[in-house]
mmCIF entry with sequence, helices, sheets and N, C-alpha, C, O atoms, coordinates in Angstrom:
data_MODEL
# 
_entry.id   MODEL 
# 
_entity.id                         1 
_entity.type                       polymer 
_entity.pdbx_number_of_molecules   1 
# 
_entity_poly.entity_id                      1 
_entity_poly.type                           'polypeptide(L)' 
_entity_poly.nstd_linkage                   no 
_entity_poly.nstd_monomer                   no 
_entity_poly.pdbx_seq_one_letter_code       
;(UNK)(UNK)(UNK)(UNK)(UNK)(UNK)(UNK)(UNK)(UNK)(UNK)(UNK)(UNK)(UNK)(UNK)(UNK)(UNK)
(UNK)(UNK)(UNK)(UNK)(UNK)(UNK)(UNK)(UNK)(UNK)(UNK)(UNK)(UNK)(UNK)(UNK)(UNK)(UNK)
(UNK)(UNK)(UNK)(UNK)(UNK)(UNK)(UNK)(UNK)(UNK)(UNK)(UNK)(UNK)(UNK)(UNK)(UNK)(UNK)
(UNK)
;
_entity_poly.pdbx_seq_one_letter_code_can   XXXXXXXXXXXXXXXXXXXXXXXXXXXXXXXXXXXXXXXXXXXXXXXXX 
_entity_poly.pdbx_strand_id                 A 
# 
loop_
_entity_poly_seq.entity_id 
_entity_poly_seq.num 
_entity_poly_seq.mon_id 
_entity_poly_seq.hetero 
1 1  UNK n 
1 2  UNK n 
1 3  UNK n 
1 4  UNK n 
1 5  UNK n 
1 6  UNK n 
1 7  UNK n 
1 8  UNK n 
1 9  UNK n 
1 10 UNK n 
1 11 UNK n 
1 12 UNK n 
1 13 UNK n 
1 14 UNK n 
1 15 UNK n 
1 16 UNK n 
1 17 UNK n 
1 18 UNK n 
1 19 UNK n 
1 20 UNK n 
1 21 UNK n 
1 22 UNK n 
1 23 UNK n 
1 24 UNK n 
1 25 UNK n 
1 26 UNK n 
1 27 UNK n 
1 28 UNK n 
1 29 UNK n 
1 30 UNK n 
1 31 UNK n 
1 32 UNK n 
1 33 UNK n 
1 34 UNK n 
1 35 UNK n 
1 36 UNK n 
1 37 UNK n 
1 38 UNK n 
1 39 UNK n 
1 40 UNK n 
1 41 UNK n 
1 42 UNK n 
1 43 UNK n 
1 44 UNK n 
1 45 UNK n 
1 46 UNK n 
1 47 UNK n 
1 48 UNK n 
1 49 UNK n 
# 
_struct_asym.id          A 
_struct_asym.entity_id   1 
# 
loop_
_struct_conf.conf_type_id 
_struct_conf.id 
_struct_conf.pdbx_PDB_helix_id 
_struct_conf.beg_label_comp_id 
_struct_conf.beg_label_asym_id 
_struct_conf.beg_label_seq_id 
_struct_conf.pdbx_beg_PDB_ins_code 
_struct_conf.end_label_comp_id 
_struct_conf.end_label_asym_id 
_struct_conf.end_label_seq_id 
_struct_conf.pdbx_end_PDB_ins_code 
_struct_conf.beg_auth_comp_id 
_struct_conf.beg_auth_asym_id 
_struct_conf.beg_auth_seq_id 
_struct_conf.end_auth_comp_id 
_struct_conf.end_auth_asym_id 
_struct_conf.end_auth_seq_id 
_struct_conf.pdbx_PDB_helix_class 
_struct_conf.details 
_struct_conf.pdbx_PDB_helix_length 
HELX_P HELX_P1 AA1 UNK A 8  ? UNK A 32 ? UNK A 8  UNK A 32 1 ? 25 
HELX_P HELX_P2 AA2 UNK A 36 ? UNK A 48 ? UNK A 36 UNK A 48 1 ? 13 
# 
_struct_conf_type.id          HELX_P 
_struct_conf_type.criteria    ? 
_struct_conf_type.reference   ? 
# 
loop_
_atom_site.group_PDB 
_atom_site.id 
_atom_site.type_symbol 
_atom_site.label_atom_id 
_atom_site.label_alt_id 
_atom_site.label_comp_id 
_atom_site.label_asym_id 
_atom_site.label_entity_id 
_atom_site.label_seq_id 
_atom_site.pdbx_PDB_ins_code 
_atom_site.Cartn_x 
_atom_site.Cartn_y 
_atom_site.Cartn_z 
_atom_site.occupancy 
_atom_site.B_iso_or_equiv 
_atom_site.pdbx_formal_charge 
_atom_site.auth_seq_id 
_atom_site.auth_comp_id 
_atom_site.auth_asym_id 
_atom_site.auth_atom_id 
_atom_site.pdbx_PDB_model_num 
ATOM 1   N N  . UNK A 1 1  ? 63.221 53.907 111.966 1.00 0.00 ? 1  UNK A N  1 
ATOM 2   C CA . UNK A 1 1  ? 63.685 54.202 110.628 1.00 0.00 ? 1  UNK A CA 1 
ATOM 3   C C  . UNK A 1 1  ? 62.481 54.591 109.746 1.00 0.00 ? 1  UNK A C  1 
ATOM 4   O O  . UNK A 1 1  ? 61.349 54.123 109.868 1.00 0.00 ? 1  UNK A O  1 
ATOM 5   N N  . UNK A 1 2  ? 62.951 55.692 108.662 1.00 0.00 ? 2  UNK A N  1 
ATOM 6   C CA . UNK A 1 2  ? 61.846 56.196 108.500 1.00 0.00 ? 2  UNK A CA 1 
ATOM 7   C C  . UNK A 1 2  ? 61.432 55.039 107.158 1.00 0.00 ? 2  UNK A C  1 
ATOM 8   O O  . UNK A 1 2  ? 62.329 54.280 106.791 1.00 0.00 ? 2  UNK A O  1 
ATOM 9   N N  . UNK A 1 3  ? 59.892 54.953 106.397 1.00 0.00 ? 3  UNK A N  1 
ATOM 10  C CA . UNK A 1 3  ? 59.480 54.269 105.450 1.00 0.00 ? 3  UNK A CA 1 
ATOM 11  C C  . UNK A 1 3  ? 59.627 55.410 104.215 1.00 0.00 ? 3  UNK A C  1 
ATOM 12  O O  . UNK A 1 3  ? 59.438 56.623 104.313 1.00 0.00 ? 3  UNK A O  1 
ATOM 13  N N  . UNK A 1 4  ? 60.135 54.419 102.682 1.00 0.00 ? 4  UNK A N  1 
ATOM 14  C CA . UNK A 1 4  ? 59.634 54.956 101.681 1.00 0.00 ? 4  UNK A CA 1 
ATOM 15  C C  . UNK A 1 4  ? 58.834 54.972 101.359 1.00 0.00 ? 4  UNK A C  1 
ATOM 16  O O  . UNK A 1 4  ? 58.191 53.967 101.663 1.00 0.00 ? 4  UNK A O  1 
ATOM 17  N N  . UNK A 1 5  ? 58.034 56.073 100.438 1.00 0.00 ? 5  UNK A N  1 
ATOM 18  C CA . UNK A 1 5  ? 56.605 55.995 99.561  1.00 0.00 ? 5  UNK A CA 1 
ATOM 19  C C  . UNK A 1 5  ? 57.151 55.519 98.300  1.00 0.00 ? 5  UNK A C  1 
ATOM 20  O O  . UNK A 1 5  ? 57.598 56.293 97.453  1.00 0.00 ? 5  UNK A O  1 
ATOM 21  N N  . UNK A 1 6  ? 57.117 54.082 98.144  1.00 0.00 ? 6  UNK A N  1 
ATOM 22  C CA . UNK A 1 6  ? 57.122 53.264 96.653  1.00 0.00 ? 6  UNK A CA 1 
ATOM 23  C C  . UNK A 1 6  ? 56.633 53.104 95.865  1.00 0.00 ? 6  UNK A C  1 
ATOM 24  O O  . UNK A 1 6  ? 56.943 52.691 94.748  1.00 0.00 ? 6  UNK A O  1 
ATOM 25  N N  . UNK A 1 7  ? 55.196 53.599 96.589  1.00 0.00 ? 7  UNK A N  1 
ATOM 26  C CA . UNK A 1 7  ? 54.471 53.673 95.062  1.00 0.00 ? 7  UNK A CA 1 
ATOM 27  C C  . UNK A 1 7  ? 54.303 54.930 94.772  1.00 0.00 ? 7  UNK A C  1 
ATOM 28  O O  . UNK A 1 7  ? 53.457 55.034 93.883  1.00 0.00 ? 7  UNK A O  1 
ATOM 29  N N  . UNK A 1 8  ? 54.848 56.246 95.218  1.00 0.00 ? 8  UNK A N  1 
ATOM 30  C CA . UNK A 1 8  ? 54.874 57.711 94.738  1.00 0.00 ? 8  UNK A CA 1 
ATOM 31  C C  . UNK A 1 8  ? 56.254 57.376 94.157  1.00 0.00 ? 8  UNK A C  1 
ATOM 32  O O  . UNK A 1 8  ? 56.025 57.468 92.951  1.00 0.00 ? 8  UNK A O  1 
ATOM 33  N N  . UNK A 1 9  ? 57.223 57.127 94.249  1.00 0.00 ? 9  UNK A N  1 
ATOM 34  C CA . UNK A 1 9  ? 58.440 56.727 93.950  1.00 0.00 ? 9  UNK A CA 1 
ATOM 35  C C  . UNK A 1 9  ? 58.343 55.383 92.325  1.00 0.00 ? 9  UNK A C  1 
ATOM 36  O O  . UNK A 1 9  ? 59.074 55.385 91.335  1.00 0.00 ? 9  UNK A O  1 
ATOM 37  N N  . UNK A 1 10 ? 57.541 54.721 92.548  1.00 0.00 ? 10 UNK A N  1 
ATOM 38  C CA . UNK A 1 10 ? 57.270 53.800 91.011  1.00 0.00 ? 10 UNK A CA 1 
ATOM 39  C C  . UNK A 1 10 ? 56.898 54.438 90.268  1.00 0.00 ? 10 UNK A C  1 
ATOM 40  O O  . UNK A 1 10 ? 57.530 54.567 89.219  1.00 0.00 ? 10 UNK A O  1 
ATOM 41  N N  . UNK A 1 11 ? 55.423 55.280 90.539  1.00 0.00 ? 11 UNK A N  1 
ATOM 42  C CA . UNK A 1 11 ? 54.761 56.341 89.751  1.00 0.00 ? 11 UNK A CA 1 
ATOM 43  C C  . UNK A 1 11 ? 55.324 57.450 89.319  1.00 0.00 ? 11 UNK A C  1 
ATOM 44  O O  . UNK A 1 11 ? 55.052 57.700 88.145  1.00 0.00 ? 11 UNK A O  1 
ATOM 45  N N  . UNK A 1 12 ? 56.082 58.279 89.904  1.00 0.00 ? 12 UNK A N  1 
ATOM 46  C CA . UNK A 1 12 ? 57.641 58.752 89.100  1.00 0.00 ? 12 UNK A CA 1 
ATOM 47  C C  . UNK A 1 12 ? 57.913 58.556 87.793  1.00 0.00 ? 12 UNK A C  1 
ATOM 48  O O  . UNK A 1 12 ? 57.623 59.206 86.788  1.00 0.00 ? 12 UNK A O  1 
ATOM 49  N N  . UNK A 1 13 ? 59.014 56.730 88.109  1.00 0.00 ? 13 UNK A N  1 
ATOM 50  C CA . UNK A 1 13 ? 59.371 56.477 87.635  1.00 0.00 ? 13 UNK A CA 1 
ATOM 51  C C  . UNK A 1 13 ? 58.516 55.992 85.962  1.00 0.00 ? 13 UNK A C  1 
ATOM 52  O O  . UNK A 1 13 ? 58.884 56.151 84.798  1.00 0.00 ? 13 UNK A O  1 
ATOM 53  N N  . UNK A 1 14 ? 57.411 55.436 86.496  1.00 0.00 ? 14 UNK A N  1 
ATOM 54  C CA . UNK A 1 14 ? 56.558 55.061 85.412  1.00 0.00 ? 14 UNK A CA 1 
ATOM 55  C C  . UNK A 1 14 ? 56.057 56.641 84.347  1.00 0.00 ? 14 UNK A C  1 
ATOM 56  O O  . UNK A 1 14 ? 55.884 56.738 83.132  1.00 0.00 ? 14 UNK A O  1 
ATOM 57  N N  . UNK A 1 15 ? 55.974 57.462 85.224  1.00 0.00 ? 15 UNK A N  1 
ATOM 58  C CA . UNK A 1 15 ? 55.470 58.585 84.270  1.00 0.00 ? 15 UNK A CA 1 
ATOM 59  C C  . UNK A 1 15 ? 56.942 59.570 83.711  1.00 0.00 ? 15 UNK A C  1 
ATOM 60  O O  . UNK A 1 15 ? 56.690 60.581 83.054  1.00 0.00 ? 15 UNK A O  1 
ATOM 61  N N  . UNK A 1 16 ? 58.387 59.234 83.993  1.00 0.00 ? 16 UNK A N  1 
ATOM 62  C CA . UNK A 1 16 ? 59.621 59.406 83.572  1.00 0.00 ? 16 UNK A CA 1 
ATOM 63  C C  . UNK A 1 16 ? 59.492 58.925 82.115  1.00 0.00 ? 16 UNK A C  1 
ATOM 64  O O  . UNK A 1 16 ? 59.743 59.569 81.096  1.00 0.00 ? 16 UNK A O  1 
ATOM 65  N N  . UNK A 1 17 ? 58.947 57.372 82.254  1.00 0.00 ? 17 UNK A N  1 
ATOM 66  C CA . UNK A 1 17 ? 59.325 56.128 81.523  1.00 0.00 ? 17 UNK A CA 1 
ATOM 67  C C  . UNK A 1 17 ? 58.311 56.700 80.464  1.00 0.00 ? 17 UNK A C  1 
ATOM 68  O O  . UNK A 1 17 ? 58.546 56.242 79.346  1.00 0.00 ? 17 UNK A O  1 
ATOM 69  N N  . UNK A 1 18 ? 57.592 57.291 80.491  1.00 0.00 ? 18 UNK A N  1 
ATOM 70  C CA . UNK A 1 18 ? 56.199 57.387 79.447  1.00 0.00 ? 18 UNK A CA 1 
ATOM 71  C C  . UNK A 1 18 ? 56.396 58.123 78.858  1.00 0.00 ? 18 UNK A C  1 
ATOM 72  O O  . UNK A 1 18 ? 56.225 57.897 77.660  1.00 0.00 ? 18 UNK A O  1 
ATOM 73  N N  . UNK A 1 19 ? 56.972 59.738 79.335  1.00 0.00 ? 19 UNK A N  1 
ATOM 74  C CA . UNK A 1 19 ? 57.253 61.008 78.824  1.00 0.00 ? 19 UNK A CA 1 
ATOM 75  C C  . UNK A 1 19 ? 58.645 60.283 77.865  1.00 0.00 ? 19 UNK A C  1 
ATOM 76  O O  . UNK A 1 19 ? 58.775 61.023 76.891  1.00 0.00 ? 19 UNK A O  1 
ATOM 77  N N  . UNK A 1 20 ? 59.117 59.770 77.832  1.00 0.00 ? 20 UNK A N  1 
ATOM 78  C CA . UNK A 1 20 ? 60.923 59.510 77.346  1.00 0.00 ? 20 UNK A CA 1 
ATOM 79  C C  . UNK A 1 20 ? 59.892 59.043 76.309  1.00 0.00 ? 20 UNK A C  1 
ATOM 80  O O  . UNK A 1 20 ? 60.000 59.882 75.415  1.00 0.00 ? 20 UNK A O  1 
ATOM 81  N N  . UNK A 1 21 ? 58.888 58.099 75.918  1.00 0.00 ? 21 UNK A N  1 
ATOM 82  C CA . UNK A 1 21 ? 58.630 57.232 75.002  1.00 0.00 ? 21 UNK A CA 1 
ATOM 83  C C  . UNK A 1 21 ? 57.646 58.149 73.905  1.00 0.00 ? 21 UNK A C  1 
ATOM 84  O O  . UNK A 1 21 ? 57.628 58.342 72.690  1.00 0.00 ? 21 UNK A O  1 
ATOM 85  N N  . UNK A 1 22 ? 57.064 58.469 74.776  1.00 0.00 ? 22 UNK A N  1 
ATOM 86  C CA . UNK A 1 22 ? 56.693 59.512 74.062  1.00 0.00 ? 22 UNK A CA 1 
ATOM 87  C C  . UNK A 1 22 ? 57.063 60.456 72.851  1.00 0.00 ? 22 UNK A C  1 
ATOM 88  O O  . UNK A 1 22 ? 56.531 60.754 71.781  1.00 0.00 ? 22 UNK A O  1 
ATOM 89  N N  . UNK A 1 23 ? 58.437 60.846 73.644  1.00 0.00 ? 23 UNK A N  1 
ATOM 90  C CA . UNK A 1 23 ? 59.492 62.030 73.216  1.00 0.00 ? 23 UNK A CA 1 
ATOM 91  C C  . UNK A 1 23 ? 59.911 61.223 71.743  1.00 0.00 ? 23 UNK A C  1 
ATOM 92  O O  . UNK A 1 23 ? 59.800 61.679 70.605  1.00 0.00 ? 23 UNK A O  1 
ATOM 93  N N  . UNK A 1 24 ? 60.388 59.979 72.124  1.00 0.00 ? 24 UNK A N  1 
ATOM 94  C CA . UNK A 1 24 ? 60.889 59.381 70.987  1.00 0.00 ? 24 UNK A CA 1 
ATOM 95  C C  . UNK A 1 24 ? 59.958 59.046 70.327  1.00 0.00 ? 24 UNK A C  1 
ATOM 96  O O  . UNK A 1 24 ? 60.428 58.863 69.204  1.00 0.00 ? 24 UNK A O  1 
ATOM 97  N N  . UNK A 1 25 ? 58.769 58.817 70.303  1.00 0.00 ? 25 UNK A N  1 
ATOM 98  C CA . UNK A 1 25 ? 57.469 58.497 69.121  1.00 0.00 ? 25 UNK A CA 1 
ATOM 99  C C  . UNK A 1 25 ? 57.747 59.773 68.216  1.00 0.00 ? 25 UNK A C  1 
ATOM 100 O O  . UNK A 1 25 ? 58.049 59.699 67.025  1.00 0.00 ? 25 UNK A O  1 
ATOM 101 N N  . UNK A 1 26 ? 57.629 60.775 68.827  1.00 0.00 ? 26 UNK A N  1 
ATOM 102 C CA . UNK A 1 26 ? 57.986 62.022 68.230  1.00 0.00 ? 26 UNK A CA 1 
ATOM 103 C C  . UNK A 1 26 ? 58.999 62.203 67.838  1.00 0.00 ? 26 UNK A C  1 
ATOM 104 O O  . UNK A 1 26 ? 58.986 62.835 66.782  1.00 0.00 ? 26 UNK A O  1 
ATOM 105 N N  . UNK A 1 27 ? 60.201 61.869 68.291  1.00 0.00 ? 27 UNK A N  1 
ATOM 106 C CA . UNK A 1 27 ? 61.492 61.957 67.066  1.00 0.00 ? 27 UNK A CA 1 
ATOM 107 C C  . UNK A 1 27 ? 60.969 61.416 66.068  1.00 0.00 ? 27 UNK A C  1 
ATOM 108 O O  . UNK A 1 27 ? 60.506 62.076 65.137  1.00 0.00 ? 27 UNK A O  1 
ATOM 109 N N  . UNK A 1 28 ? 60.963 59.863 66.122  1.00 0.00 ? 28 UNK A N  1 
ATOM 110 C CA . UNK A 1 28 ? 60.514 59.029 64.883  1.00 0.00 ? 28 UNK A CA 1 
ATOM 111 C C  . UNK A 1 28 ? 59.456 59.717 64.198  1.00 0.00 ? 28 UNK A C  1 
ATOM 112 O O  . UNK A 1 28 ? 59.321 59.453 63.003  1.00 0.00 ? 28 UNK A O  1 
ATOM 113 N N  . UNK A 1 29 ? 58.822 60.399 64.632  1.00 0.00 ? 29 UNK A N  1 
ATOM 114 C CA . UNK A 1 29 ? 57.604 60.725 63.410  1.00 0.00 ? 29 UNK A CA 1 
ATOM 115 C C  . UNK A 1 29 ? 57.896 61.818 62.745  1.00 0.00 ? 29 UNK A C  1 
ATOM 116 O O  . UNK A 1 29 ? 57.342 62.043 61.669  1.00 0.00 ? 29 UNK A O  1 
ATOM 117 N N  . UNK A 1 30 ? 58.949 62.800 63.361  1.00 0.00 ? 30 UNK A N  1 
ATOM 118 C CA . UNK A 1 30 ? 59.731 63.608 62.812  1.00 0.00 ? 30 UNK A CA 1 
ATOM 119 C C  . UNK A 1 30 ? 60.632 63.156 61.528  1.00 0.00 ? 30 UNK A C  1 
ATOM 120 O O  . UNK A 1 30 ? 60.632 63.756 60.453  1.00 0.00 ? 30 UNK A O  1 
ATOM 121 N N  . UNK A 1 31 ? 61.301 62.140 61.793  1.00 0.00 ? 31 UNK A N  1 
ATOM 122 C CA . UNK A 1 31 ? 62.070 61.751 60.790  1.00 0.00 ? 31 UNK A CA 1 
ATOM 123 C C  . UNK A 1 31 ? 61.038 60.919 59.891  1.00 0.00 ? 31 UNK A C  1 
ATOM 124 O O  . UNK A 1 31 ? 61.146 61.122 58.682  1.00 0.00 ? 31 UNK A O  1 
ATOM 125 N N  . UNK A 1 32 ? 60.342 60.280 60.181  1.00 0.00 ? 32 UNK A N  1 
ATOM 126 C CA . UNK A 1 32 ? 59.481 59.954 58.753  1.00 0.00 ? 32 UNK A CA 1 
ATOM 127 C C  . UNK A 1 32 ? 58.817 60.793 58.427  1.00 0.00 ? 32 UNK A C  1 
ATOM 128 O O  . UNK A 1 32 ? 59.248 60.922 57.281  1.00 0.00 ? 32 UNK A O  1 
ATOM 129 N N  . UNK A 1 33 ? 57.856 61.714 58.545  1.00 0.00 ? 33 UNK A N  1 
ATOM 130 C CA . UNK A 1 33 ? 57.721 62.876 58.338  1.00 0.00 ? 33 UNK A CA 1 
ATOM 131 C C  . UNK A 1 33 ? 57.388 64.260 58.813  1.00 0.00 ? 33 UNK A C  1 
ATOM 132 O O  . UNK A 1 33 ? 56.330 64.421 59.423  1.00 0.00 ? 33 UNK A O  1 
ATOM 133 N N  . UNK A 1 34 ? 58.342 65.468 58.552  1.00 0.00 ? 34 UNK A N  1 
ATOM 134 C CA . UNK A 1 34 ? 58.181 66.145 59.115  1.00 0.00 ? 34 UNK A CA 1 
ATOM 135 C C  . UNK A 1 34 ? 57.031 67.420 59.441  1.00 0.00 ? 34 UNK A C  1 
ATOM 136 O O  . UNK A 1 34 ? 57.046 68.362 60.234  1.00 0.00 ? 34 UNK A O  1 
ATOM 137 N N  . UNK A 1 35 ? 56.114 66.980 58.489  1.00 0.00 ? 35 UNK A N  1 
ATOM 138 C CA . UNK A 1 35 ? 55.302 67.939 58.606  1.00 0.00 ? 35 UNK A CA 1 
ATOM 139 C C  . UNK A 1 35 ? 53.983 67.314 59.978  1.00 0.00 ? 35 UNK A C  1 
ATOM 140 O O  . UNK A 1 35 ? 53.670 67.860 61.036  1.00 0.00 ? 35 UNK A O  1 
ATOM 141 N N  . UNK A 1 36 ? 53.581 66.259 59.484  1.00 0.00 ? 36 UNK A N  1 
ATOM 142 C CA . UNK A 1 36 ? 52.896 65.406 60.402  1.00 0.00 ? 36 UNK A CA 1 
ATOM 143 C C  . UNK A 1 36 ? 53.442 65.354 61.957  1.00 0.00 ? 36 UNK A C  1 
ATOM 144 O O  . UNK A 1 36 ? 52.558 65.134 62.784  1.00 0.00 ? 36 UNK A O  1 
ATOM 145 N N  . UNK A 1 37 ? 54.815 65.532 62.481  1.00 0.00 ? 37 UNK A N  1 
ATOM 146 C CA . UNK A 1 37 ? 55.348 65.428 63.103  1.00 0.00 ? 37 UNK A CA 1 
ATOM 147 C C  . UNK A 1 37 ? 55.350 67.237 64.536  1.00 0.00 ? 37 UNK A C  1 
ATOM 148 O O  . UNK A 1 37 ? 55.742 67.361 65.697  1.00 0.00 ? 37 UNK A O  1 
ATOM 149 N N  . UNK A 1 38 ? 54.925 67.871 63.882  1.00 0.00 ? 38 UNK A N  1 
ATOM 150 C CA . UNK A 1 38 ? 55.140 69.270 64.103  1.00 0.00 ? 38 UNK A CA 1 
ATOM 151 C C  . UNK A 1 38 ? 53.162 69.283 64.423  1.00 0.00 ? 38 UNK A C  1 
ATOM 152 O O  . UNK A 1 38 ? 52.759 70.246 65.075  1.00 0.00 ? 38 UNK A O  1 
ATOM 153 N N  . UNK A 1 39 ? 52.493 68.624 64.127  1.00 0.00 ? 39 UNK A N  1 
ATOM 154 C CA . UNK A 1 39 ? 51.248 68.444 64.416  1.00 0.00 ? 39 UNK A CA 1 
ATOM 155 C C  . UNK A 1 39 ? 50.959 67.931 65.704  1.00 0.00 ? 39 UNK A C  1 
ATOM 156 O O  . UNK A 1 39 ? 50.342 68.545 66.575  1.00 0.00 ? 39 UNK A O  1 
ATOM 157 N N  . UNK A 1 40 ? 51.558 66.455 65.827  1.00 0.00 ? 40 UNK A N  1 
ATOM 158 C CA . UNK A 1 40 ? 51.638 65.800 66.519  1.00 0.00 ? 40 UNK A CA 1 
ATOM 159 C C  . UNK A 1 40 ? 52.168 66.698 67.937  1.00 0.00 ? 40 UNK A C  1 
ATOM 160 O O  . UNK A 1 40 ? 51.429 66.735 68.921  1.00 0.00 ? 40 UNK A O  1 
ATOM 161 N N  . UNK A 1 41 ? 53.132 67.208 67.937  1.00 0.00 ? 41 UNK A N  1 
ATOM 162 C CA . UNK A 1 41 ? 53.981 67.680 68.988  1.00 0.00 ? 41 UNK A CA 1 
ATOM 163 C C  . UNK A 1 41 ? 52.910 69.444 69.707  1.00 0.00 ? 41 UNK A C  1 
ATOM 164 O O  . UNK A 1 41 ? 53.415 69.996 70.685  1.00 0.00 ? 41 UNK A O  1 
ATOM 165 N N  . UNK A 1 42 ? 51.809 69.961 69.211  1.00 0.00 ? 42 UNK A N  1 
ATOM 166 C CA . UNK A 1 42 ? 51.471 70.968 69.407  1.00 0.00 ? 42 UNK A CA 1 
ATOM 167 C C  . UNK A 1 42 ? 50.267 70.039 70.603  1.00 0.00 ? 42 UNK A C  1 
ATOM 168 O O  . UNK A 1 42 ? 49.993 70.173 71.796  1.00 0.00 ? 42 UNK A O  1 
ATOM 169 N N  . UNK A 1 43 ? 49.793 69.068 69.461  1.00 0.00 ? 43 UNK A N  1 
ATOM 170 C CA . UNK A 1 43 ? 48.821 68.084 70.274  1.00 0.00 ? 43 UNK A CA 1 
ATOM 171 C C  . UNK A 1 43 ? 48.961 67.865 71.503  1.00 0.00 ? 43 UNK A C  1 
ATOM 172 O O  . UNK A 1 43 ? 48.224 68.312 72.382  1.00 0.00 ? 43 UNK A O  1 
ATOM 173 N N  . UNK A 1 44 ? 50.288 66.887 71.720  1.00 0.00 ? 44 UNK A N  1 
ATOM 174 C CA . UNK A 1 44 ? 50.942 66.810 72.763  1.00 0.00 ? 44 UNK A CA 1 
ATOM 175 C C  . UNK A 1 44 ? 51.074 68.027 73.991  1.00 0.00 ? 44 UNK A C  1 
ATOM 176 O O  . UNK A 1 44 ? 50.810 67.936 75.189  1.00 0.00 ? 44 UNK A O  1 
ATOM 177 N N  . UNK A 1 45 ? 51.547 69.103 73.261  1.00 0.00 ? 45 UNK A N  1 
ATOM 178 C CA . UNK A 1 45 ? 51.189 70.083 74.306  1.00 0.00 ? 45 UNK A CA 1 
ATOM 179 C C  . UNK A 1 45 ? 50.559 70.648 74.987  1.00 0.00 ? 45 UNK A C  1 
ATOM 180 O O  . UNK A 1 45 ? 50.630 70.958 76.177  1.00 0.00 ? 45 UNK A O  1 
ATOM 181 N N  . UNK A 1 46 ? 49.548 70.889 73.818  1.00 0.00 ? 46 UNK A N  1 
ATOM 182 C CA . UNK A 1 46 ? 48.118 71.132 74.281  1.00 0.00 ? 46 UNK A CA 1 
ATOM 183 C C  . UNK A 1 46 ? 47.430 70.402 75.614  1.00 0.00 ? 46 UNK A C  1 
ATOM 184 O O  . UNK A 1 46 ? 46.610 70.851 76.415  1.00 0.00 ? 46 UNK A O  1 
ATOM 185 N N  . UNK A 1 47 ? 48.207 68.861 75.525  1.00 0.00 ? 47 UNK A N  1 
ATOM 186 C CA . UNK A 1 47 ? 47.148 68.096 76.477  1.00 0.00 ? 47 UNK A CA 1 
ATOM 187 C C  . UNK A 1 47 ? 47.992 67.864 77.882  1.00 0.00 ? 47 UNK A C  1 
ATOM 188 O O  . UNK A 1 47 ? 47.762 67.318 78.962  1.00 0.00 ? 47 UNK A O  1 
ATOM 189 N N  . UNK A 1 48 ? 49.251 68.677 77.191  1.00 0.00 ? 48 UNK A N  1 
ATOM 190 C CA . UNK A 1 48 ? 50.092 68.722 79.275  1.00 0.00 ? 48 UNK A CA 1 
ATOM 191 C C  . UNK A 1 48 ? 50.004 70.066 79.841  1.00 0.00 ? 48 UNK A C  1 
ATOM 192 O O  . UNK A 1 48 ? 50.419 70.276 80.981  1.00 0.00 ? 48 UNK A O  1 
ATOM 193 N N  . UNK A 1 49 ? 49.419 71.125 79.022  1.00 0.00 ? 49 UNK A N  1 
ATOM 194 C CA . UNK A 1 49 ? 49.075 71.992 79.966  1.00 0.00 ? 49 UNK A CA 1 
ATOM 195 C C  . UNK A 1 49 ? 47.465 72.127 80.028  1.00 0.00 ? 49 UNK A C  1 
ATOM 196 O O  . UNK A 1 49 ? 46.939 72.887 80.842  1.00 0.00 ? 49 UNK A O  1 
# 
């Protein structure tokens, strides 16, 4: 029987879990404010590609 890779499979999940939290730091900073928020999010991009 074949084995899973669990920890390529946790690490996934953990970097799923980070991007989602992320995403929502950025809603929230959107709604408190939106100009600061539109800063934030170019940042962000900048540093995933």
């Amino acid at each position: 029987m074949a084995r899973n890779h669990y920890s390529y499979e946790k690490r996934q999940k953990e970097l799923a879990r980070l991007k989602k939290k992320e995403e929502k730091r950025l809603r929230k900073l959107a709604k408190k404010n939106p100009d600061a928020a539109d800063i934030e999010k170019q940042e962000s991009e900048e540093k995933d590609t």
